[in-house]
Every structure is written in C-alpha cells, then in structure tokens.
C-alpha positions as CSV (number, residue, x, y, z in Angstrom):
1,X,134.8,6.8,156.2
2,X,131.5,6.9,154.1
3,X,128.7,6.1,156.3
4,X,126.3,3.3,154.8
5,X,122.6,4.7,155.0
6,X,120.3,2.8,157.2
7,X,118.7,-0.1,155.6
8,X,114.9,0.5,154.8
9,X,112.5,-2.1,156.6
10,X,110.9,-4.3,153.9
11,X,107.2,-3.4,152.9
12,X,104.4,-5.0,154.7
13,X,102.5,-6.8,151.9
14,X,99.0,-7.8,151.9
15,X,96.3,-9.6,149.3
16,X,93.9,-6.4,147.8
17,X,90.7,-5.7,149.5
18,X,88.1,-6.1,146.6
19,X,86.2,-3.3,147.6
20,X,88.7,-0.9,147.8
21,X,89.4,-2.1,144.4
22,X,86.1,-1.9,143.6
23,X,85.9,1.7,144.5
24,X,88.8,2.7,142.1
25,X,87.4,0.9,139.0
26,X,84.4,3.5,137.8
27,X,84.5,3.1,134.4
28,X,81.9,5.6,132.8
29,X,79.7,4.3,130.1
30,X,80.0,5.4,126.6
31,X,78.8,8.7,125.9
32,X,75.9,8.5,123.1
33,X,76.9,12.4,121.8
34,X,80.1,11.7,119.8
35,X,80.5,15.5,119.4
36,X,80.1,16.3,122.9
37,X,82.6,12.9,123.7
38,X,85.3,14.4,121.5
39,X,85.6,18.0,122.4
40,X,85.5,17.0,126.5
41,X,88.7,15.5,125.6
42,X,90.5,18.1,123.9
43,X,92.3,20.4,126.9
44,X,93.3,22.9,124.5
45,X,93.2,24.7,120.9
46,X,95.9,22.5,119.8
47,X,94.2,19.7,120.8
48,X,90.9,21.1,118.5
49,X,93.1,21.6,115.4
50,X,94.2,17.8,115.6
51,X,91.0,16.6,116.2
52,X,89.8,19.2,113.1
53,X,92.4,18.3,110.9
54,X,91.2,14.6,111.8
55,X,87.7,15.7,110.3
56,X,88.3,17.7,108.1
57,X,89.3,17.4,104.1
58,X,93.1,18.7,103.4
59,X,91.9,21.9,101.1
60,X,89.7,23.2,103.9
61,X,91.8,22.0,106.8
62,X,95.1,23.8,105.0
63,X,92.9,27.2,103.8
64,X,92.7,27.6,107.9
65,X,96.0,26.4,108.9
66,X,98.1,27.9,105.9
67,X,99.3,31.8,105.2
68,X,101.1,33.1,102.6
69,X,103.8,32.0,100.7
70,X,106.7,30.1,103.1
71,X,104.3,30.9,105.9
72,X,107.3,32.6,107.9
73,X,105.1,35.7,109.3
74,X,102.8,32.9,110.8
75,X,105.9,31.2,111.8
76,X,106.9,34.1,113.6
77,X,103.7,35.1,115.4
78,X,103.9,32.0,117.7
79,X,107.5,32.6,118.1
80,X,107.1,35.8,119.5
81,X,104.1,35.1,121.2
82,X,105.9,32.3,123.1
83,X,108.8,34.9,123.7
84,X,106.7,36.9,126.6
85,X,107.1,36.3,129.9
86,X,103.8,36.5,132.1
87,X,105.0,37.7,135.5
88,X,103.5,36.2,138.6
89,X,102.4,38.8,141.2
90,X,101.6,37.0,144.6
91,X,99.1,37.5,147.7
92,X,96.9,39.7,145.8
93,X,93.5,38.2,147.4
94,X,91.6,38.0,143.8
95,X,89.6,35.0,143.7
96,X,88.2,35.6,140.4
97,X,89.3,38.3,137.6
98,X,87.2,40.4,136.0
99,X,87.6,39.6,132.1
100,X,84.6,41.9,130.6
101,X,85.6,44.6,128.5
102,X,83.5,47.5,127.0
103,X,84.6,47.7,123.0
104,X,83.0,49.3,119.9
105,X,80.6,50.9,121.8
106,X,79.2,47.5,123.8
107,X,80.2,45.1,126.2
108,X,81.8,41.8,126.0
109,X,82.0,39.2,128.9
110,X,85.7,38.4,127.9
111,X,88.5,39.8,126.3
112,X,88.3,38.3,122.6
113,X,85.6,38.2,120.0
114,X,85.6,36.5,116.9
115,X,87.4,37.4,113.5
116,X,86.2,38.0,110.6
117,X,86.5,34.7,108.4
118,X,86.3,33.7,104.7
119,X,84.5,30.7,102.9
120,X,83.5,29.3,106.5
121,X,81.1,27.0,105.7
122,X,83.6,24.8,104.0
123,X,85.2,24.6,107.0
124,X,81.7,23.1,108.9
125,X,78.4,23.2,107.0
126,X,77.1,25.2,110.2
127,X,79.8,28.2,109.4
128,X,79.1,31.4,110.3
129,X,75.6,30.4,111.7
130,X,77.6,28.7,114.4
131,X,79.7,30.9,115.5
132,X,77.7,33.9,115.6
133,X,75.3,31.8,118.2
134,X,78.3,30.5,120.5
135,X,79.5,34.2,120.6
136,X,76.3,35.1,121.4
137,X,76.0,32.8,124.3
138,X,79.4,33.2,125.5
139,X,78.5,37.6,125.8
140,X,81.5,38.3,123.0
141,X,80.9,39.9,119.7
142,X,81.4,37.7,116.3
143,X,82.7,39.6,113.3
144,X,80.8,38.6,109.6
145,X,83.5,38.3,106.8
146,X,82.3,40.4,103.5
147,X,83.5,36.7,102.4
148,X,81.3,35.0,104.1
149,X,79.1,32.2,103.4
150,X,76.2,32.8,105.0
151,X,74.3,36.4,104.6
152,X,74.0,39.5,107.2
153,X,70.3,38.7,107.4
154,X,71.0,35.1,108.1
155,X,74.1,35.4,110.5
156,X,72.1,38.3,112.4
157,X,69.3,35.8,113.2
158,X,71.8,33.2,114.4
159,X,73.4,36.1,116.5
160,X,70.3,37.1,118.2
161,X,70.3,39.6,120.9
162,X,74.4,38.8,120.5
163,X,77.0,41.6,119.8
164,X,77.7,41.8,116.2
165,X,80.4,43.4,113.7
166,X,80.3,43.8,110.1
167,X,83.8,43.7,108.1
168,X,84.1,45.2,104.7
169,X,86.7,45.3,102.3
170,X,87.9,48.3,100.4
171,X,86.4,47.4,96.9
172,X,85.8,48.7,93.9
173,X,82.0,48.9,93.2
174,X,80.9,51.6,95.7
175,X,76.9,50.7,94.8
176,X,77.2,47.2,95.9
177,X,79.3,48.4,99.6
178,X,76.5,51.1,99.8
179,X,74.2,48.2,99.7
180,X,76.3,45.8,102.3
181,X,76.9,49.3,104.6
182,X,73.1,49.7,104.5
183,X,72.1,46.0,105.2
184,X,74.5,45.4,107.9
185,X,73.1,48.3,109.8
186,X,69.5,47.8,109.5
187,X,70.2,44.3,111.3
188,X,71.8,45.6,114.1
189,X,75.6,45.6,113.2
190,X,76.9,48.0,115.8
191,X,80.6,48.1,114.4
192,X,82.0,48.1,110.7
193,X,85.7,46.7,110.7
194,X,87.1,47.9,107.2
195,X,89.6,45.8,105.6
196,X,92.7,47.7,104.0
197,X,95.6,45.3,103.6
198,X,94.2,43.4,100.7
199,X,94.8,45.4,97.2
200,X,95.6,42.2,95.9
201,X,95.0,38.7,97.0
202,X,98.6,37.3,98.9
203,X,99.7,34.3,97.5
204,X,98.6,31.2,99.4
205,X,100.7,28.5,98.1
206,X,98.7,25.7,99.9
207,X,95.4,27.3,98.2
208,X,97.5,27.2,94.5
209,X,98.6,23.2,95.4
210,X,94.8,22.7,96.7
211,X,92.9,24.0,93.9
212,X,91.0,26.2,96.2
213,X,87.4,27.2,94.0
214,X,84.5,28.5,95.0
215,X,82.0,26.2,94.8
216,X,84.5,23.5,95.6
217,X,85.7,21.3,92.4
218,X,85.2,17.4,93.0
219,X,88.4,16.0,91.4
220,X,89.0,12.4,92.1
221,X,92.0,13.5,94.1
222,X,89.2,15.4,96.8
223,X,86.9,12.2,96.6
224,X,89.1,10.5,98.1
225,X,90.7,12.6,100.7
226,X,87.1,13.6,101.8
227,X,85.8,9.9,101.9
228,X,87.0,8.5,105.2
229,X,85.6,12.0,107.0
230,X,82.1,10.9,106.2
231,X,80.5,13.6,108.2
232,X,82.0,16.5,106.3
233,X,80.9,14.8,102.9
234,X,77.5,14.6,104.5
235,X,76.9,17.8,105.5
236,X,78.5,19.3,102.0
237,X,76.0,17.0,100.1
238,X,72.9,17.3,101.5
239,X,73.4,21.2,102.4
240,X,72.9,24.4,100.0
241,X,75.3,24.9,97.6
242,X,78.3,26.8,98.8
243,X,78.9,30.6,97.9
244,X,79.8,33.8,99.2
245,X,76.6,35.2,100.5
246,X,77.4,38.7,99.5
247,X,78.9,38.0,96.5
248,X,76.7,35.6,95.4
249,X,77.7,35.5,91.1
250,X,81.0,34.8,92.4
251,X,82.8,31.5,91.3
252,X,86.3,30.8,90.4
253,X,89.3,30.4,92.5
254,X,89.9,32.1,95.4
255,X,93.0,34.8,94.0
256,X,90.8,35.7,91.0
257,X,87.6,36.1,93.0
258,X,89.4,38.2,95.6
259,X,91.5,40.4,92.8
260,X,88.5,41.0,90.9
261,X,86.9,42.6,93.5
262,X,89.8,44.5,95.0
263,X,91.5,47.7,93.2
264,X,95.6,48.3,94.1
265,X,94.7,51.9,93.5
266,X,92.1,52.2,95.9
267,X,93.4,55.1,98.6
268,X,92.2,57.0,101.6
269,X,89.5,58.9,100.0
270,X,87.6,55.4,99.3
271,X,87.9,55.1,103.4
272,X,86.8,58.5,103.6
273,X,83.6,57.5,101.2
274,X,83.3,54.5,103.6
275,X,83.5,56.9,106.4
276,X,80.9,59.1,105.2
277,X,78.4,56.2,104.9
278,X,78.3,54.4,107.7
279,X,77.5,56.5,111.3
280,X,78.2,53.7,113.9
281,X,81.4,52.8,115.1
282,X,84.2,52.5,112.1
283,X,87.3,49.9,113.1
284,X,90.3,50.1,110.3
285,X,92.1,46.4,110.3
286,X,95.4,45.8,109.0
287,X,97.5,48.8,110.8
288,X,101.0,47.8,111.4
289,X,103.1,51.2,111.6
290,X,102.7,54.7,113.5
291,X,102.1,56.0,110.1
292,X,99.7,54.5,108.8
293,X,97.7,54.7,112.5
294,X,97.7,58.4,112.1
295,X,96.5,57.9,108.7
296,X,93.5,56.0,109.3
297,X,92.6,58.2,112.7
298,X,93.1,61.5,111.1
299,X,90.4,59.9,108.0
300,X,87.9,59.5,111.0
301,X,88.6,55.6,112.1
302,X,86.8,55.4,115.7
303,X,89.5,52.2,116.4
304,X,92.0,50.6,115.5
305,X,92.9,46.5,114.6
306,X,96.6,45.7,114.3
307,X,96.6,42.9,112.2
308,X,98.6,41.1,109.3
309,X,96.0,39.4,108.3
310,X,97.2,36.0,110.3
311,X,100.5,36.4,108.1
312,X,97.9,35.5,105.2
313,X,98.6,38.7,102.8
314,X,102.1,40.0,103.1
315,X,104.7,37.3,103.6
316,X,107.8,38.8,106.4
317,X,105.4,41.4,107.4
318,X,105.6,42.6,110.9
319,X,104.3,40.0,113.7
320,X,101.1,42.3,115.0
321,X,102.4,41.8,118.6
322,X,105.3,43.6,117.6
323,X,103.9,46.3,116.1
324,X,101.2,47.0,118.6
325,X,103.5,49.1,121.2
326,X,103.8,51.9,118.6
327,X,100.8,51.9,117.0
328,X,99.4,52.3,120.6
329,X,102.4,55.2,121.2
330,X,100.9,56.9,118.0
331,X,97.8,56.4,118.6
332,X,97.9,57.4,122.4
333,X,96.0,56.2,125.0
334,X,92.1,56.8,124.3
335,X,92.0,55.3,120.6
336,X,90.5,51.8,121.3
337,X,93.1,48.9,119.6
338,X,91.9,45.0,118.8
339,X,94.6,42.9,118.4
340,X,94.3,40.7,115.7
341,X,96.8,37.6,114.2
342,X,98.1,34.9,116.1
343,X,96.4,34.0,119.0
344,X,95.5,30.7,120.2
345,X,95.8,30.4,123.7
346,X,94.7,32.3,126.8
347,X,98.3,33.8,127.5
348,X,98.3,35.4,124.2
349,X,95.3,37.3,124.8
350,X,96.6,38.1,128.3
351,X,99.8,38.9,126.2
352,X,98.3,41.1,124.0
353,X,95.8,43.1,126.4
354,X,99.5,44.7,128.4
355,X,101.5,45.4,125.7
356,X,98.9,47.9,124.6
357,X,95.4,46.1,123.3
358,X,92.0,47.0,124.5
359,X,90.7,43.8,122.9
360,X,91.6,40.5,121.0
361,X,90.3,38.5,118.2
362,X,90.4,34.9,117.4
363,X,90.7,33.3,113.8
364,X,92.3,30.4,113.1
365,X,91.4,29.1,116.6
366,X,87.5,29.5,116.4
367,X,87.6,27.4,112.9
368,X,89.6,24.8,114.6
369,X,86.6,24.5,116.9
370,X,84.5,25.0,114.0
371,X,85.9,22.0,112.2
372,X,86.4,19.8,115.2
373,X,82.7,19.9,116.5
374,X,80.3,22.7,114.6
375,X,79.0,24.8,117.1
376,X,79.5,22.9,120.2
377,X,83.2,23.2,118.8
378,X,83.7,27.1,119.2
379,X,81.7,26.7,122.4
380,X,84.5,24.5,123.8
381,X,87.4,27.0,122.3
382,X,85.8,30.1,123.9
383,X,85.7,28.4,127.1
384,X,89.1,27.0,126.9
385,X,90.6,30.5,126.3
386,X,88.2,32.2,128.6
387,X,89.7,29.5,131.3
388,X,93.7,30.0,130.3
389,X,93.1,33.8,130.8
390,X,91.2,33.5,134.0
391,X,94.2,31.2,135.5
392,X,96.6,33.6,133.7
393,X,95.3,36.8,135.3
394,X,94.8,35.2,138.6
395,X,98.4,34.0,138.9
396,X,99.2,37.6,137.6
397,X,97.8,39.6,140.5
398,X,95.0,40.9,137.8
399,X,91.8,42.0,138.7
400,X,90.3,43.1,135.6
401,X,91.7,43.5,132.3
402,X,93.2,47.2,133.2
403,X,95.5,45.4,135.2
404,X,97.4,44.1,132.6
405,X,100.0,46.5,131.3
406,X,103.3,46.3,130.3
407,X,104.9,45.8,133.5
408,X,102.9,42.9,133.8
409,X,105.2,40.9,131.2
410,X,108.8,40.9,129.9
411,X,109.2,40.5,126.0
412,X,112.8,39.9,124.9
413,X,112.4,42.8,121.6
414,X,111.3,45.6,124.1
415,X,114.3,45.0,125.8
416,X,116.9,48.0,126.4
C-alpha cells in the first residue's frame, strides 16, 4: 500500500517590509557613454558580432563575417572547434594561470595577438589605429595587413611602445616590397608574416552580391542600408577618404585589386628574395600540410602560421585546427607555430595552444569588436577572451600555457 507523503504546512505569509524592498530596488542611472553602456553588456564575441552587425552597413558587416564561395571551410572551423573536449584536471592549487607567452622574438601578456586584416577602416573609421593601441595596452602584438588602411608609419604611432608585426604578400613588384620591407623595419616591426596562399583572389560571393570597391561606391541601395546606423555614416563622411595605405593608386573592386597585385607563378625563390631582405624574424602564413612546412623551413622561415586564411581563399580547404598536429609533427618541436582561422572564444585558443600551437591570432573576432565599439570595442574582445582562457586553464589544472598539451583535450578526428 502506497504511502501518502506528509502534507506540507502552509507558508506563513506576511505584508513586505518596504525597506527590505527598498534595498532590492537599485536601479543604476543611465550611463552617459553609449559605447562604454553597450559593450558592458555584451558577455561574449557573439554577443559583439550582433551588436556589430547592428551598427554596421551589410557590405562591411558581410566582408568580415563571409569567406569564400558556400562558406563551408568557415562552416567547418567552428564545427571542429566545438568538437574538442577541454578536460578538467582537479585540486591542482592554481589560483591564477600564467597566460604570457614569448613569440617572434618578444613577449606577449596572453596567448593571442591580432591578425592581419584588410580594408579595416570600413569596418570602423578608427581601423587599424584602434587596434594597434588596444593591443598595445592589453601587452599582445597586432599584425598590419599589406591591405591595410592606415600606413606603417601611422599604425606604428598608434602602437607605441606596443609589439608589432608587419604582413606582406607575395607580389609581383619586388621594388615596391623592398620599399614596404624597408619601412616596416625602420618603425620598429619586429616580425614580417608573409602571406603565400593568395595567387589569386578566392572568390567571395557576398563581396560579388555586395559590390565590394575600394573607395566604397554610394548606390542608392548602400544609402539606405547605411542610413539608420547614423554613426557609421558619420564617421565615413567627415573622415579621409578610404584607401589602402600602401597601395595607395589602388581602386576598383576588391578581386581585381587583389589579382593585379598577385602573380599565380610566383614560387619559392620570390620567398627566398623576401628572405634575403628582411633580417628580423620571418613568419610564413597559410601552411596547411607537412609538405609544404618543410618547404617554407628549409627556405629560411623562422615560424610558422597554419592558417586558411579564415576559410576566405580556398573553399573545402583543410580546417587549420586540423592540420596543425602534423604541421607541428613535421615541423618538430622547436619551430615556433601561430595558429590562425577560426577562433572566437577563449576555449579555442586554449584548444589550439595543446594540440600543437605556440600562439593564436584573432580575425574576425577583433573586427566584431572593431565594429561594435571602435577601440573600446577590441578592448572589451581581448578581455573577454583573455577571461574565457584564464577560467579555461584554471579548470584545466594549467599553470602556464606549456601546460596545455594534447593530453589536455580529446578531439574526436585524432581518435584511434
């Protein structure tokens, strides 16, 4: 016979005590910076992109968020990214990881820098000026695109005493790379990171449906769709004219621009050349196979970035995560590998640093920040990610970054 459970004695009610009401109700008064209002709010990258796809017109917003044609490398990246399993090591007395790590020849408070990053200033009239400054500030090195829109001259002011990169592109007019090579050293670039898996622009279908240009084209269609983010239109109108710093009789759109500059038959003697010119610390980006990581070590590369290219060139390319294990098994254990493509939270770059990477860098995620709130906004992504790997590597047992190897995680394709 089922035994009836014990009836529970009704609630004692009473009337509220106002001031223990009054205690609970602490309502803070609007906040007069808007910026600084909106990015306290946003707990995460993915919160930035919505707030920067909010603010942002659809060509810029989609030149960020898109890749090449059905987009199924970038598809892929977060897949496999999400596929890792962070394992929890317990009662390992760290109250807080070490996440500085010595890269290129420098050091760099946390385990991520920022990526090099085309046409940035249509993004955020601040661009690259921004970034370079919040790097700067945070300790972590920020990376000038050859496609950028603001100079090495004027980015290296902005970065200060900061760590700085230069990335070039294998191109066709040596005089005028002599010239970048040159320019970025004498203002204090202390790594070159040269580009090599762009013979040919990919093709960005969003770009093609956008009518990407450089300087943009007002088309009533734009009008419109920048009108009701009146602080982008702001900035663009009452801001210098927008151009590719280094490339500065450059106009068209952004395929042409890029295929006029950029020579399929280019090989590893033009990396040599490059080689040959610059003395500081050399970085090849875009290895995704053992051979082509003996390739670029055995033409003089210091380091390594495996990279797709945020799935941007090469459509069903490798997922950089994917490759990295045996581009770190070729390149062995001494040859200093960035991880690039992909990453836009903490556990990635947590991900990344124990399957094999010395270092990460962050593209799409610092021009979310970028477009959600200038520089204020990559402040508040640095510090989110610096905040998701701190709790990450706490809850892993990790002291400092060399704790993190690969039997800190479980990914499902290294499997048996």
């Amino acid at each position: 016979m089922a035994v009836l459970p014990t009836r529970l004695t009704p609630l004692a009610r009473r009337l509220p005590d106002v001031k223990e009401l009054a205690s609970l109700m602490r309502f803070g008064a609007p906040r007069a910076d808007r910026r600084a209002a909106r990015l306290s709010k946003a707990a995460d990258v993915a919160d930035l992109r919505r707030i920067a796809k909010r603010r942002t017109p659809t060509p810029a917003f989609d030149y960020v968020d898109g890749a090449a044609k059905r987009e199924l490398t970038h598809t892929r990246a977060r897949e496999v990214f999400d596929s890792v399993e962070l394992l929890p090591r317990i009662l390992h007395g760290i109250a807080e990881p070490d996440l500085s790590v010595d890269i290129a020849g420098a050091h760099s408070a946390l385990p991520f820098g920022i990526a090099p990053t085309g046409f940035t200033r249509f993004m955020h009239a601040e661009g690259e000026n921004a970034g370079a400054a919040a790097a700067a500030a945070a300790g972590i090195p920020f990376t000038l695109s050859t496609m950028g829109t603001r100079s090495i001259e004027e980015t290296a002011a902005s970065s200060g005493d900061g760590d700085r990169w230069f990335q070039l592109y294998l191109w066709r007019d040596r005089d005028r790379a002599r010239d970048l090579i040159e320019r970025a050293a004498a203002s204090g670039y202390g790594a070159l990171v040269v580009t090599v898996d762009t013979p040919v622009a990919g093709q960005r279908l969003r770009d093609v449906r956008n009518g990407m240009t450089i300087p943009p084209q007002l088309t009533p269609k734009t009008v419109v769709d920048a009108a009701w983010r009146p602080e982008w239109w702001f900035n663009f109108l009452t801001t210098d004219p927008l151009t590719f710093a280094s490339l500065s009789d450059s106009a068209g759109d952004l395929p042409s621009i890029i295929n006029g500059m950029f020579d399929p038959t280019l090989s590893l003697k033009d990396l040599e050349w490059i080689r040959s010119a610059w003395k500081g610390q050399l970085f090849v980006k875009g290895i995704l196979t053992a051979e082509d990581t003996r390739r670029a070590l055995d033409t003089g590369a210091d380091g390594l970035v495996v990279s797709n290219h945020g799935g941007r060139q090469l459509d069903r390319a490798p997922v950089s995560l994917q490759a990295l294990p045996g581009v770190r098994a070729e390149a062995g254990p001494d040859v200093p590998i960035i991880l690039d493509s992909g990453i836009t939270t903490g556990e990635d770059i947590v991900a990344a640093l124990a399957l094999g990477a010395d270092f990460t860098l962050i593209g799409r995620a610092y021009l979310y920040g970028l477009m959600a709130g200038g520089q204020e906004g990559v402040a508040r992504v640095i510090e989110l990610l610096a905040q998701e790997v701190t709790v990450a590597m706490t809850l892993m047992g990790a002291a400092t970054t060399k704790d993190l190897t690969p039997d800190s995680v479980r990914a499902p394709w290294l499997q048996g």
